[in-house]
N, C-alpha and C positions, 0 to 999 in steps of 0.2 A: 636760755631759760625757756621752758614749755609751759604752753597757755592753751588753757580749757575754755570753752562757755557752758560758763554756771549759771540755773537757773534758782530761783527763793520757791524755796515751800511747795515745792512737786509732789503729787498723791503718789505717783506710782511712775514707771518708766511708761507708760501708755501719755502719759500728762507731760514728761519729760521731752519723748521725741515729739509730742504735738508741738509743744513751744518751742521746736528746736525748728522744725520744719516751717512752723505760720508764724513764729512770734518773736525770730532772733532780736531783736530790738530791744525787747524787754528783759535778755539776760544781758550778761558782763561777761566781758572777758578778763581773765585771772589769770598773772604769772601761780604756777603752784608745786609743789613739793610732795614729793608721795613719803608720808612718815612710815606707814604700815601695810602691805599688800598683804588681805586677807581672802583668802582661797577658802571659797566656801563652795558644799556641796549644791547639786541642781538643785535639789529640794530650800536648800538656807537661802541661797541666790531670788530660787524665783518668792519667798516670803518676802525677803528684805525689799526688792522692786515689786510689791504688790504693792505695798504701803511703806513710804518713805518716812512717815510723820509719828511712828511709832518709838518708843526708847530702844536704843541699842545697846547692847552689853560690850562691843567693840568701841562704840563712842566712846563709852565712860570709861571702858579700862586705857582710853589713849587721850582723854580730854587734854589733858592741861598743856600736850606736845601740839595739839592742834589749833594752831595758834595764824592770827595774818599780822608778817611783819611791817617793819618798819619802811619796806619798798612796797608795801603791798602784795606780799606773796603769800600765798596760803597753802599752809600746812597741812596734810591730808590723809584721811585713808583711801586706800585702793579695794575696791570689793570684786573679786571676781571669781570664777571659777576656772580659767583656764591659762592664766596671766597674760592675757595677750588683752582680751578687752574688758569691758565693765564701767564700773560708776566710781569718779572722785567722790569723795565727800568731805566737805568742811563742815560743821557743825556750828561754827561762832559761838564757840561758851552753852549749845545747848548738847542733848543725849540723845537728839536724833539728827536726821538727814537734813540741815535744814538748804544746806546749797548743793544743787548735785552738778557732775558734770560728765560726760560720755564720753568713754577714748578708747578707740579701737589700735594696739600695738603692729 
């Protein structure tokens, strides 16, 4: 099984790797699940990591599959532009970013 560290309520990938680099403590680490790898262009990619906290139209058309089970595994999309690296994202029942996670393939 593959395990990320997710952080809660990131502004933007700038805020993501700070906490990744000063603050590993304060995320989690997550068995998790890629439900949907969505390949988006430079321009989608760099809006989406400006602001994590905004609605997403990917979240909502994939909510109810994004799910954490009953081992604790979470359900995800994959945001990227090249499928090799990018952002998890679990949302927990919301329409945005609300746990992110960085994985480079």
């Amino acid at each position: 099984m593959k395990t990320a560290l997710f952080f809660k309520k990131c502004l933007n990938k700038s805020d993501y790797f700070n906490r990744y680099n000063n603050l590993k403590s304060y995320g989690q680490i997550l068995e998790y699940k890629i439900v949907q790898t969505i390949v988006m262009t430079p321009k989608e990619y760099n809006d989406l990591t400006s602001n994590f906290l905004i609605k997403n139209k990917y979240i909502i058309k994939y909510l109810n599959q994004l799910i954490m089970d009953s081992n604790d595994c979470v359900f995800c999309l994959f945001f990227t532009t090249n499928n090799r690296d990018g952002f998890l994202v679990y949302p927990s029942g919301y329409n945005y970013c609300r746990y992110i996670a960085y994985i480079n393939n």
